[in-house]
N, CA, C and O atoms as a printed pandas DataFrame, in Angstrom:
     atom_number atom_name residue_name chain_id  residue_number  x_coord  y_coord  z_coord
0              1         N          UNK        A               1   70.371   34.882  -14.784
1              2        CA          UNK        A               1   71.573   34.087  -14.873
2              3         C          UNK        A               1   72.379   34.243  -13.588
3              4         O          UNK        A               1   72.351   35.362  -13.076
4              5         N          UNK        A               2   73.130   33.237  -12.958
5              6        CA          UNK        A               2   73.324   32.837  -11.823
6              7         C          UNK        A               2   75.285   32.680  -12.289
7              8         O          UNK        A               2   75.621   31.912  -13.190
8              9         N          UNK        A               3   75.987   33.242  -11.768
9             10        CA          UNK        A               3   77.473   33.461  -11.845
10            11         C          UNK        A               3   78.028   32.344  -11.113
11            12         O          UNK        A               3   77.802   32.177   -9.914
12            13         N          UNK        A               4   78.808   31.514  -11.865
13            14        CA          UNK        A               4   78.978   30.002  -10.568
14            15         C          UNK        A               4   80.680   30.923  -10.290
15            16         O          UNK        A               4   81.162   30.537   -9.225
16            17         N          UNK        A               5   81.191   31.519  -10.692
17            18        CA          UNK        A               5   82.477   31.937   -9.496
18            19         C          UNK        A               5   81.786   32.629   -8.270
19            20         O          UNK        A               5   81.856   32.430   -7.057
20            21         N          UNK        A               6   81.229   33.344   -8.898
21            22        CA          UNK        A               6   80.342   34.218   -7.179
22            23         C          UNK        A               6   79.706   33.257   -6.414
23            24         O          UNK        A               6   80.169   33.216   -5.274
24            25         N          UNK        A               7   78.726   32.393   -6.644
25            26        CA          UNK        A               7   78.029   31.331   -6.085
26            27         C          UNK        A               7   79.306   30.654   -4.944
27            28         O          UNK        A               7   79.308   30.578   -3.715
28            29         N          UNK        A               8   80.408   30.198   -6.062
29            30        CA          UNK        A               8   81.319   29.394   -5.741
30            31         C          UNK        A               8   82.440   29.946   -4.507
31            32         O          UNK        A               8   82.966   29.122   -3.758
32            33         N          UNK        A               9   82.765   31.588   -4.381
33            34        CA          UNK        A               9   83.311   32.480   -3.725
34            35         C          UNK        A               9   82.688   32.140   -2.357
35            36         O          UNK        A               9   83.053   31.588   -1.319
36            37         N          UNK        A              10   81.236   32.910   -2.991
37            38        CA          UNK        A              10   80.951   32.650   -1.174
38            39         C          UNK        A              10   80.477   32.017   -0.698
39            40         O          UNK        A              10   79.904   32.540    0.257
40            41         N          UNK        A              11   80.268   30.676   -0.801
41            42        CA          UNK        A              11   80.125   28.939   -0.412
42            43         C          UNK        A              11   81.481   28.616    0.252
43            44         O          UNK        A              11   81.504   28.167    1.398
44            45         N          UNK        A              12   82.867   28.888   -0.607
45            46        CA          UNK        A              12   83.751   28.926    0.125
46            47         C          UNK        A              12   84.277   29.640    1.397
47            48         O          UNK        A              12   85.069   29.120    2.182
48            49         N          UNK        A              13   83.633   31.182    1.551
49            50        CA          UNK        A              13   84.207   32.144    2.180
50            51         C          UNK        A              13   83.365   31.381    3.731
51            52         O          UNK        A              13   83.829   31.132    4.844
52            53         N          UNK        A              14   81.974   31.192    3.147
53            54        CA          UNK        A              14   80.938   30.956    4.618
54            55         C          UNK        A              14   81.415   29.410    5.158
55            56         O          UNK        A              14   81.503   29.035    6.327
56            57         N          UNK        A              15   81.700   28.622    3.884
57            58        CA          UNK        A              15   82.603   27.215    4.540
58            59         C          UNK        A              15   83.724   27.390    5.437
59            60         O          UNK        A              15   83.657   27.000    6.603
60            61         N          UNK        A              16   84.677   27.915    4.997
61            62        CA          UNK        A              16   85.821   28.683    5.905
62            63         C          UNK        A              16   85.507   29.339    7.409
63            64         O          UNK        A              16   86.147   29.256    8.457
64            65         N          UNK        A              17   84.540   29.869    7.158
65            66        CA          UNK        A              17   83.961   30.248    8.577
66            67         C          UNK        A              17   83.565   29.221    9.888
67            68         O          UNK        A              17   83.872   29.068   11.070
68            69         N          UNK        A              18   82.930   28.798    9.155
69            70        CA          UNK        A              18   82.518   27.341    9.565
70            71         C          UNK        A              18   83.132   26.565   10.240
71            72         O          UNK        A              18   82.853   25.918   11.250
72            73         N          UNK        A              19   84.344   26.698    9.375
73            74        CA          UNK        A              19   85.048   25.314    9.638
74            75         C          UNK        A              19   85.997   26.042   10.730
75            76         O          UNK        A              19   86.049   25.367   11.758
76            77         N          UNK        A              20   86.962   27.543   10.811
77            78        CA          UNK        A              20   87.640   28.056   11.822
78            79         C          UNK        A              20   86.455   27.647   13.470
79            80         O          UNK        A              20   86.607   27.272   14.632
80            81         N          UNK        A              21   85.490   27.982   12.664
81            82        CA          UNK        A              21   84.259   27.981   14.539
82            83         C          UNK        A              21   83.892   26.307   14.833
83            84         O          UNK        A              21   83.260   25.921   15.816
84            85         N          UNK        A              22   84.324   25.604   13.974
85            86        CA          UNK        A              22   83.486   24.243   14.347
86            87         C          UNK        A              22   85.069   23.693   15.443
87            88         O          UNK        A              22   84.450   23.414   16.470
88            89         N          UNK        A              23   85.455   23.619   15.534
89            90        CA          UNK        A              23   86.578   23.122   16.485
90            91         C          UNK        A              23   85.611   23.337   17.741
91            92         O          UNK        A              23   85.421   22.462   18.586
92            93         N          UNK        A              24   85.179   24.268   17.758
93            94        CA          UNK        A              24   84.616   24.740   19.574
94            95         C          UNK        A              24   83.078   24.500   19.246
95            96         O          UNK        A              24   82.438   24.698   20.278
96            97         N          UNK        A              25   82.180   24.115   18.091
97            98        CA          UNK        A              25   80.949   23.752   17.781
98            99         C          UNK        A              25   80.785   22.123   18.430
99           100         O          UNK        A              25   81.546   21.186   18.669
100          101         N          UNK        A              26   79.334   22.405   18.548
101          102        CA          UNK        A              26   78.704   20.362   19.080
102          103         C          UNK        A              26   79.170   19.447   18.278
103          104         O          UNK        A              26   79.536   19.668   17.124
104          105         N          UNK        A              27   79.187   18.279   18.884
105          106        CA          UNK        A              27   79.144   17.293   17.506
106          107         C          UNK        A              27   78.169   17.248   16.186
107          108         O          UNK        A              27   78.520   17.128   15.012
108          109         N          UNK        A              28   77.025   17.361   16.645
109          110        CA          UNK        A              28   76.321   17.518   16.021
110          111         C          UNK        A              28   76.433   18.419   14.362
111          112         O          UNK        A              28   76.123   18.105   13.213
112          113         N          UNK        A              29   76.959   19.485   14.916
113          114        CA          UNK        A              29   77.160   20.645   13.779
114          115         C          UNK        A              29   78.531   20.158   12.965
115          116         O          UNK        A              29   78.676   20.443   11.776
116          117         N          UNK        A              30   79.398   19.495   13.619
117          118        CA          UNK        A              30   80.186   18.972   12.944
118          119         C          UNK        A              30   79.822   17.768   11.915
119          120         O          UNK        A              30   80.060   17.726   10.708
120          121         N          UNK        A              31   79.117   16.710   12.808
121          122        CA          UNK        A              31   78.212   15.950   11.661
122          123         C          UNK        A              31   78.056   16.117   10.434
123          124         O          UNK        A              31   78.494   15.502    9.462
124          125         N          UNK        A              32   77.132   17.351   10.580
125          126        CA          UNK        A              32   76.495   17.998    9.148
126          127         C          UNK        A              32   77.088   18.432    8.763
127          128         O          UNK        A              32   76.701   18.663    7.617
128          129         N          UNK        A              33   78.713   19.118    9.068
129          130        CA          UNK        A              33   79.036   19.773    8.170
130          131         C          UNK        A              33   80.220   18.971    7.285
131          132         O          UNK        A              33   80.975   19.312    6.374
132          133         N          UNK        A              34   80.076   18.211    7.738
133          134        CA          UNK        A              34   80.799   17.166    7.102
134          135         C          UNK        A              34   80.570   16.227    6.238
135          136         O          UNK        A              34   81.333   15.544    5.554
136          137         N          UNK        A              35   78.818   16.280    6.393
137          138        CA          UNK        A              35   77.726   15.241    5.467
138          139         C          UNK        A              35   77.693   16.476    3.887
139          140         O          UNK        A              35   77.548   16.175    2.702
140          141         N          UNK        A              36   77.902   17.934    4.556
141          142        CA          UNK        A              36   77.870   18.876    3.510
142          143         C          UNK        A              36   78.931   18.844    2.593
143          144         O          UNK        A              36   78.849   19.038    1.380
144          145         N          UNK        A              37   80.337   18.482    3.516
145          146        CA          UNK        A              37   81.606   18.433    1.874
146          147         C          UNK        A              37   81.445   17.733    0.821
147          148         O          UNK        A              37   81.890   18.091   -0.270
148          149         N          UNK        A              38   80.856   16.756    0.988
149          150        CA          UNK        A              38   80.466   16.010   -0.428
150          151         C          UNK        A              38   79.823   16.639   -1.303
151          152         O          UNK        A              38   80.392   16.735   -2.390
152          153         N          UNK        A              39   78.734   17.147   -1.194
153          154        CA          UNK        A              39   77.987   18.469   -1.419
154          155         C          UNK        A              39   78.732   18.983   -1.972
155          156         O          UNK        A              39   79.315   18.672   -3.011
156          157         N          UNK        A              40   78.830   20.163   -1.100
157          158        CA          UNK        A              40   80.234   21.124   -1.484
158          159         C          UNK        A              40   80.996   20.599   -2.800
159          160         O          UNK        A              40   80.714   21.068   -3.902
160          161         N          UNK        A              41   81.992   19.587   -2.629
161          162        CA          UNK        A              41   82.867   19.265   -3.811
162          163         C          UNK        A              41   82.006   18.730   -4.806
163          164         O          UNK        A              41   82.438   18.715   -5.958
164          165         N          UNK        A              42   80.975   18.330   -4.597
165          166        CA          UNK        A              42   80.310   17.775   -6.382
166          167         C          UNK        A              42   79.956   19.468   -6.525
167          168         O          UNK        A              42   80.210   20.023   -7.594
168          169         N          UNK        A              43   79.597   19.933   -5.840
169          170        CA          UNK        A              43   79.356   21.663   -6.492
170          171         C          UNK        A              43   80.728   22.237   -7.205
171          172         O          UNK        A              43   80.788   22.668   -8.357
172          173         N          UNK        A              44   81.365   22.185   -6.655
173          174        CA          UNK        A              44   82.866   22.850   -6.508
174          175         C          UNK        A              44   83.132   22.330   -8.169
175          176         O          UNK        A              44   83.581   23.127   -8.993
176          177         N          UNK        A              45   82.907   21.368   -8.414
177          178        CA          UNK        A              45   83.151   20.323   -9.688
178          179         C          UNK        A              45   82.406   20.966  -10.742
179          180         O          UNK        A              45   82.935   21.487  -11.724
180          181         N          UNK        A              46   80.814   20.905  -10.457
181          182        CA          UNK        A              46   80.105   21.422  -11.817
182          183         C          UNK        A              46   80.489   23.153  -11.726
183          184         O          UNK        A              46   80.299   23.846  -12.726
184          185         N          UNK        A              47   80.826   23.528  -10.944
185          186        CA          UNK        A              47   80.523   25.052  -10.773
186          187         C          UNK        A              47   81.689   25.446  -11.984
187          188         O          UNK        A              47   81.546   26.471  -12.650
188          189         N          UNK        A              48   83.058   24.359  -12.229
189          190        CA          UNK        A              48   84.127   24.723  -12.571
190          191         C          UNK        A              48   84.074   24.281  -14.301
191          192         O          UNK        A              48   84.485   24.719  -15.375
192          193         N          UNK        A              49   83.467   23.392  -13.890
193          194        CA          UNK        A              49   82.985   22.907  -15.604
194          195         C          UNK        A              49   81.686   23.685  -16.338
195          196         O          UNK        A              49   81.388   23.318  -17.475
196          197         N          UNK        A              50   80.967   24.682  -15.740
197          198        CA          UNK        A              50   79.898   25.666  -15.813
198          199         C          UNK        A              50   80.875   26.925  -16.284
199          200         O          UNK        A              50   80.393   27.658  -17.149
200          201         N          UNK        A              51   82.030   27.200  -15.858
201          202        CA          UNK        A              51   82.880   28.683  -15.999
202          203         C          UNK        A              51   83.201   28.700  -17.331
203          204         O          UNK        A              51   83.880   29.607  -17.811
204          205         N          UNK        A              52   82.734   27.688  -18.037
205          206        CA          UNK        A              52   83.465   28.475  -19.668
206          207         C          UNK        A              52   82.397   29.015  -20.145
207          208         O          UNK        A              52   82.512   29.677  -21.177
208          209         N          UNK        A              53   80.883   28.847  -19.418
209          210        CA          UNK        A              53   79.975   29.583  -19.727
210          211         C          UNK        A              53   79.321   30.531  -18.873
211          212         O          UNK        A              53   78.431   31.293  -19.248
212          213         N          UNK        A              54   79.986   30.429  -17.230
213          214        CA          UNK        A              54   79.560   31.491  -16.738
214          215         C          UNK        A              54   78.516   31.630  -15.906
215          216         O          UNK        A              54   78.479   32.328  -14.893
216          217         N          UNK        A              55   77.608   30.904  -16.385
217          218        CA          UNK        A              55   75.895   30.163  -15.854
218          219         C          UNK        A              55   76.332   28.672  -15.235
219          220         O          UNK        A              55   76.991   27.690  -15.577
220          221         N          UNK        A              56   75.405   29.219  -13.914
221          222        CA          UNK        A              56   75.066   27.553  -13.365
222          223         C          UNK        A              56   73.672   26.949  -13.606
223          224         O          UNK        A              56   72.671   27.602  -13.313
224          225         N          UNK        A              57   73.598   25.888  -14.062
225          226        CA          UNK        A              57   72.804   25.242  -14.143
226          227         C          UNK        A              57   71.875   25.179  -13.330
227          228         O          UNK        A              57   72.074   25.663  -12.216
228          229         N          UNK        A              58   70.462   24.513  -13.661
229          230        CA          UNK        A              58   69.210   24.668  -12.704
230          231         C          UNK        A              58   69.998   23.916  -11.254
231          232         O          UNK        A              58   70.323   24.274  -10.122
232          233         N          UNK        A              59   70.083   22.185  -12.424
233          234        CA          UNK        A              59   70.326   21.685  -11.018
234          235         C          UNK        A              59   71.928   21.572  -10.085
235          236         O          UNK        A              59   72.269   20.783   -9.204
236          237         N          UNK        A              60   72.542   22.532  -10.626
237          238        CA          UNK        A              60   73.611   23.267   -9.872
238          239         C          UNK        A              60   73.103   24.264   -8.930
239          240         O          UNK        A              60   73.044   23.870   -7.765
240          241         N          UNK        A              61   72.879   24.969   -9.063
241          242        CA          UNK        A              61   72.152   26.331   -8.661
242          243         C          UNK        A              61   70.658   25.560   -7.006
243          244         O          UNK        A              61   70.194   26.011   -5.959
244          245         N          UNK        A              62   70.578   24.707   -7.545
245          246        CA          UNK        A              62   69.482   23.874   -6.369
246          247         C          UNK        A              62   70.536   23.477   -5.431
247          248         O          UNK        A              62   70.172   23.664   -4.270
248          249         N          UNK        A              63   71.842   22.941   -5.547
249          250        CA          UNK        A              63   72.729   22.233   -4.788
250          251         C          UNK        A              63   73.310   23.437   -4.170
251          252         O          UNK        A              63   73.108   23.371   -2.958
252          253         N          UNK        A              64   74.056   24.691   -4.546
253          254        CA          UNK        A              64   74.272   25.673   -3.883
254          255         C          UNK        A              64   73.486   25.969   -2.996
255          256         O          UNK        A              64   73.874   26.060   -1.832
256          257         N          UNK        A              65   71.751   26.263   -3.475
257          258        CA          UNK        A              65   70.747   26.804   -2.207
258          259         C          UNK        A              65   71.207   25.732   -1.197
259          260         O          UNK        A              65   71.546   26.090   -0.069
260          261         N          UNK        A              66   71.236   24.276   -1.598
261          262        CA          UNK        A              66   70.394   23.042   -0.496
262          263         C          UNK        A              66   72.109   23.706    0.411
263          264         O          UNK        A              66   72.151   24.162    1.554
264          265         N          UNK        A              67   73.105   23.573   -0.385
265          266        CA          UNK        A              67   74.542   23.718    0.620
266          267         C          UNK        A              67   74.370   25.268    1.309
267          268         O          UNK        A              67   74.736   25.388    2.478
268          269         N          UNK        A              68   73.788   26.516    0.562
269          270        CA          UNK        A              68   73.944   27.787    1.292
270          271         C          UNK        A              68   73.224   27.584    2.946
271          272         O          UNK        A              68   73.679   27.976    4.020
272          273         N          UNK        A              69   72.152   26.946    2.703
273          274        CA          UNK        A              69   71.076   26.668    3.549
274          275         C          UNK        A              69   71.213   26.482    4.900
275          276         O          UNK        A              69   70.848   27.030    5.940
276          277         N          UNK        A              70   72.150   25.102    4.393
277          278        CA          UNK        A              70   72.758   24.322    5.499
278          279         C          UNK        A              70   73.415   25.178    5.861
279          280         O          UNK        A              70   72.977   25.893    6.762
280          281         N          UNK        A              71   74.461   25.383    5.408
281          282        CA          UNK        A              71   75.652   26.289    6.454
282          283         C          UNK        A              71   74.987   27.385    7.210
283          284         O          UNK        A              71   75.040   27.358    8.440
284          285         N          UNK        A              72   74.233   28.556    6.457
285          286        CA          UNK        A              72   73.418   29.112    7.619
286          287         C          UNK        A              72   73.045   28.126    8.963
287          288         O          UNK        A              72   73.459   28.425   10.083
288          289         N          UNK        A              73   72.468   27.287    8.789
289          290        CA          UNK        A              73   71.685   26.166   10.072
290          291         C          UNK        A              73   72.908   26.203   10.850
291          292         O          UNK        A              73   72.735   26.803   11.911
292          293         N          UNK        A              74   74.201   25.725   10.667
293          294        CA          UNK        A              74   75.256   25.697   11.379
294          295         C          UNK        A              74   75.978   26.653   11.938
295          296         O          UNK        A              74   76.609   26.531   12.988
296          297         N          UNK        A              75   75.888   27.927   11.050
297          298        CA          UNK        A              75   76.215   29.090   11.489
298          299         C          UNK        A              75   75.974   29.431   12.613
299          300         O          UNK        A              75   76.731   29.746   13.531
300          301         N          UNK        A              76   74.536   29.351   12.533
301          302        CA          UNK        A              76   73.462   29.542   13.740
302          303         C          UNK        A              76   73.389   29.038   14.724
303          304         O          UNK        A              76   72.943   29.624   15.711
304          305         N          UNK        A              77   73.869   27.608   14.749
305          306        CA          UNK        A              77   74.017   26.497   15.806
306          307         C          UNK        A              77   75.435   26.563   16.866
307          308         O          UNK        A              77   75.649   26.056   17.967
308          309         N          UNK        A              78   76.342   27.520   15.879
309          310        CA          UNK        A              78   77.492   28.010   16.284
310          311         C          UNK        A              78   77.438   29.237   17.040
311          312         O          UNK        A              78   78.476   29.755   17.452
């Protein structure tokens, strides 16, 4: 079982990062990380409607990896 506040914590914490370093990042990395908020907020959405039970869903839990993923790539690009 997969905790969508923790999931949800540090999606935010590594977004935040992101987003302080992307000012001085390529366009490019900005691109994507911007193709990612949509992402992000449909996560942000089920993750919050998942908390009265605690568990994220399969295909919640796939959208976190596909968003954790990415932001690493950008991290990196940063």
């Amino acid at each position: 079982m997969v905790d969508a506040r923790k999931i949800l914590q540090d999606l935010e914490t590594t977004r935040d990062e992101i987003r302080l370093k992307i000012h001085l990042g390529s366009m490019e990395a900005r691109q994507e990380f911007e193709e990612l908020e949509e992402k992000f907020q449909k996560f942000k959405s089920e993750a919050r409607l998942d908390d009265a039970t605690e568990d994220v869903g399969e295909a919640a839990s796939d959208l976190a990896s596909e968003i954790s993923k990415a932001y690493a790539n950008i991290k990196k690009a940063l």
